[in-house]
N, C-alpha and C positions, 0 to 999 in steps of 0.2 A: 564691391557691390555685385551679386550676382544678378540677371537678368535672366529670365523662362519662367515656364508654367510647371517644373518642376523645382525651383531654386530655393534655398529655407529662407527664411524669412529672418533670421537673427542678425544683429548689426555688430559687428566686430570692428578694430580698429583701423584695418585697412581696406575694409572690403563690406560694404552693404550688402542687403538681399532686395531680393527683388521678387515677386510671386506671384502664379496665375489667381485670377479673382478680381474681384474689385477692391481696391486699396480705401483703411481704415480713414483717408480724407479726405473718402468720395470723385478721387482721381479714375480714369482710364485713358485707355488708348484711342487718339483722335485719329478716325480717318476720313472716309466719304470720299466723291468724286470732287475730280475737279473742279465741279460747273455749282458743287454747292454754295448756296445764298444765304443761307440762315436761316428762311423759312421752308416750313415743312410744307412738303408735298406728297399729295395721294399717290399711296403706291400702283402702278401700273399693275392690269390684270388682264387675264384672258390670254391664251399659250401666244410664245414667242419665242424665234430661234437664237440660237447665242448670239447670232451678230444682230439681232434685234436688241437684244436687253442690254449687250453693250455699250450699244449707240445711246439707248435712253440711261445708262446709266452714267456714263462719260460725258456726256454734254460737250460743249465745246471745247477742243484741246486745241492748243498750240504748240506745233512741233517746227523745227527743234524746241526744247525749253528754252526760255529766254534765264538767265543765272545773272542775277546780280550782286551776289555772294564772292569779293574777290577770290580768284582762281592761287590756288595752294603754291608755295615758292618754289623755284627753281629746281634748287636741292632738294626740296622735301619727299618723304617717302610717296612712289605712288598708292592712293587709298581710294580710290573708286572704285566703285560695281558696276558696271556700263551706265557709269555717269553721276552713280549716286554714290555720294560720299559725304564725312561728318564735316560737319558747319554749314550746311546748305539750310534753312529754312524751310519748317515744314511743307508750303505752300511749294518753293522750288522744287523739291523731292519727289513730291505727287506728282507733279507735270512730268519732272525725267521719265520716271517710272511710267505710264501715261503713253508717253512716248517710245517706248521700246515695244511696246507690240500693240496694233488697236483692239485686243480682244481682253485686254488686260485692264481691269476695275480694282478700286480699292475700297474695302471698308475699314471701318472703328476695328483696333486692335483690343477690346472689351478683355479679353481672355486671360490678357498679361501686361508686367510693368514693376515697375519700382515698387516695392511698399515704404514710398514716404509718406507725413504726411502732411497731403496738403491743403487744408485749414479749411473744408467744403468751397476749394477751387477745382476748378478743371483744368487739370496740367493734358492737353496731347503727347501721350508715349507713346504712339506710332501708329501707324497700319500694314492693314495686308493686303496686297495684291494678289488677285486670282484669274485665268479665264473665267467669262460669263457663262452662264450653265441656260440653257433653254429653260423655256417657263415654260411648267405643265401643270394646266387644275386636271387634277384626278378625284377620281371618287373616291368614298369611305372605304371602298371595298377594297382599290387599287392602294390606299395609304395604308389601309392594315396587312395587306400581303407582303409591303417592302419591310416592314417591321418587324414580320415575323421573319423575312430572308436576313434582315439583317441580325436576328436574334439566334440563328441557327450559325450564319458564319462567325461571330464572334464565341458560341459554344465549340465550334469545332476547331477555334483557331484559324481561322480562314484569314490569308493574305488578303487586304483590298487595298490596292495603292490607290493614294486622293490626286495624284494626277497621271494626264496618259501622254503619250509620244507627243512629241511636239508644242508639249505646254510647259508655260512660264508661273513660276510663283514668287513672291516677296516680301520679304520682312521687313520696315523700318520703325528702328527705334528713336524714338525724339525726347529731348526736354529743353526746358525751360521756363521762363515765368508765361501765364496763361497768353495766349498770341503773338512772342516773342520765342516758340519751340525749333530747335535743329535740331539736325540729325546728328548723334553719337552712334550709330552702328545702322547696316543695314546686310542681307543678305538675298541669295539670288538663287534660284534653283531651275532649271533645264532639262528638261528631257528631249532629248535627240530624235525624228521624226523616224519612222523606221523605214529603212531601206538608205537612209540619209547614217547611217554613224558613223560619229569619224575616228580615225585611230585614237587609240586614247595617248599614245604617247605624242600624237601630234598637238592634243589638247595640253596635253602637260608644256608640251615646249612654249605653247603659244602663250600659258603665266606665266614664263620666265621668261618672258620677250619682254611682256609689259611690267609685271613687278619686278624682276630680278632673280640676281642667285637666291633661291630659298633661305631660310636661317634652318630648314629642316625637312627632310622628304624622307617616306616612307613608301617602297610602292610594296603591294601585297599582292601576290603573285593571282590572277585570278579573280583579285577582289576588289582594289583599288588602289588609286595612286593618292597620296597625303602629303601638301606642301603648305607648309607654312611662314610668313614675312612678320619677323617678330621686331619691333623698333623701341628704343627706351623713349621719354618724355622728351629729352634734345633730339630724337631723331634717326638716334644712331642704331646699326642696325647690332641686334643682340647675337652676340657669338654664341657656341656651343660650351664656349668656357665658362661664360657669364652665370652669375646665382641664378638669376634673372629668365634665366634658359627652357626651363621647365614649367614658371610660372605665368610668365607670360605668353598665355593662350588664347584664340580667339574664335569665331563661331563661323561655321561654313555653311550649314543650315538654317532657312528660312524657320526651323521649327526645334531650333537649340537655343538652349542658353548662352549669353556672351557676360564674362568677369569685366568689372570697369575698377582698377588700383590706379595712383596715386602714381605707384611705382614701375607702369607700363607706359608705353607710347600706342603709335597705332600698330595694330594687327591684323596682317590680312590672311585668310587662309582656306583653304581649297581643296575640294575632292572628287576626283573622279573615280565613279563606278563604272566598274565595265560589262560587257553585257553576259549571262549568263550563255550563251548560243556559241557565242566569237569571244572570249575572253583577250582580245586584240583590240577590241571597239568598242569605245567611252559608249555608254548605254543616257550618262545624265552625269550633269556637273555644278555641284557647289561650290559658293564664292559668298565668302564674307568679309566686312569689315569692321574694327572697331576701336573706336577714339577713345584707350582708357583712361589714362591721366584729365581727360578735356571732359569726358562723361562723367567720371568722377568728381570734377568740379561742379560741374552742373547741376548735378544731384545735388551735392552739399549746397551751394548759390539760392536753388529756388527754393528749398527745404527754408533755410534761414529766412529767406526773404519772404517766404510765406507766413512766417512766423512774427515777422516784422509787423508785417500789413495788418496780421491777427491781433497781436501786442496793441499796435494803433487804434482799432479799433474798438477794443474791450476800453482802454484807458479812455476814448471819446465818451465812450456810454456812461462810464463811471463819472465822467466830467459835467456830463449832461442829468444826471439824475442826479448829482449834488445841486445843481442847482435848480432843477427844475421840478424833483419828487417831493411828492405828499410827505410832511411829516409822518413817521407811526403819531398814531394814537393810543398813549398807554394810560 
């Protein structure tokens, strides 16, 4: 199963797709604040600075998160993202995330997701986290000038990164049966404050304090450092000899795709850019995770059980109008 907004959509035997869009059974990605109720509220209006629209968009948080998901075994590989990791509960995952910085909101992950399909249910396949952006009503005249700016940098090719120094972004992917979703992958992105960066090889030593000897590192001289903790379905972690070696890969960007086989375990894996100025000093760092063999299940679980529910369904109605429908009239 592939997961992103660019992944194909064809289902092969070890490996699903997954594609941005809205999926053919009326699925998307559930996100929202923490403090949502189920009833819709007017949207706030009239300008307001980020730490205003945060506040109102965040609602009540509770930090630390409280996790009632037990805590991963002894031995197991480590698989968290500052705190987020697979099996947690959609609901727990918000809060973590929530909790890592108060300038950080989540919404509906609408964009991307599985294409299963699920029988006009709503499965939650994840959200995003972003800093809150200040509200500005502008006029007609100030919204058609940023469109024409932005139709001139996309002709000329123009760089625009979507975040700046010292902001945090997030990916997490969930499934399950509708209000019963965890997390199977989730990823974390950082940008370093400027005047604050730190060596990049300090960065690099500091994954290997927490997850371990790599299963694989790449550093590019100038460009980046690339580690990856690749684990089979028992746990174990995958050598360089292994088949297994190549295939099992996992996702460091909030804005990549992540594989979920049968035939992987968890994958964590990591990159650090370093800064064009000092090419000595991490500029921003990607960290991901991803439960294949358990995401892979999942998928297959609610897909079926969705199917179940459907099945039930269709046969009540057929049950119900043998006994209850109008003869035809012939």
């Amino acid at each position: 199963m592939k997961l992103g907004m660019w992944a194909s959509c064809a289902i092969a035997a070890l490996a699903l797709a997954a594609c941005g869009g809205s999926n053919s059974g009326g699925a998307s990605g559930g996100g929202g604040s923490a403090n949502a109720s189920g009833g819709a509220k007017a949207a706030p209006t009239g300008n307001a600075t980020a730490e205003q629209v945060a506040k109102e968009q965040r609602g009540n948080v509770n930090c630390p998160a409280k996790i009632a998901t037990p805590a991963r075994a002894a031995n197991a590989p480590v698989d968290d993202v500052v705190g987020v990791r697979p099996g947690l509960t959609y609901e727990e995952a918000v809060n973590v995330v929530l909790c890592d910085n108060p300038m950080l909101v989540t919404s509906d992950a609408t964009g991307r997701g599985f294409q299963i399909n699920t029988y006009g249910q709503k499965v939650r396949q994840g959200f995003d986290a972003r800093f809150a952006e200040a509200r500005v009503e502008k006029t007609s005249q100030q919204i058609m000038k940023e469109m024409q700016d932005d139709m001139m940098a996309r002709s000329g090719n123009a760089i625009r990164e979507d975040m700046k120094p010292g902001q945090i972004k997030y990916y997490v992917g969930t499934m399950g049966m509708p209000g019963q979703e965890k997390v199977i992958t989730a990823a974390r992105e950082e940008w370093y404050p400027e005047g604050k960066l730190p060596p990049a090889t300090s960065v690099a030593d500091a994954l290997i304090k927490k997850y371990g000897t790599p299963t694989h590192r790449q550093d590019i001289p100038g460009t980046q450092i690339y580690l990856r903790w690749a684990y089979d379905p028992l746990g174990r972690l995958i050598t360089e000899t292994s088949p297994k070696f190549n295939s099992c890969t996992g996702v460091d960007s909030p804005d990549g795709g992540a594989n979920v086989s049968p035939d992987c375990g968890i994958v964590v894996q990591a990159r650090v850019q370093v800064s064009r100025e000092n090419q000595d000093l991490a500029k921003l760092l990607q960290v991901g995770v991803v439960d294949q063999a358990n995401g892979y299940g999942a998928l297959k679980a609610v897909e079926d059980g969705l199917k179940a529910q459907d099945d039930a369904r269709k046969a009540k109605e057929l049950n119900d109008a043998t006994k209850n429908a109008t003869a035809p009239k012939l």
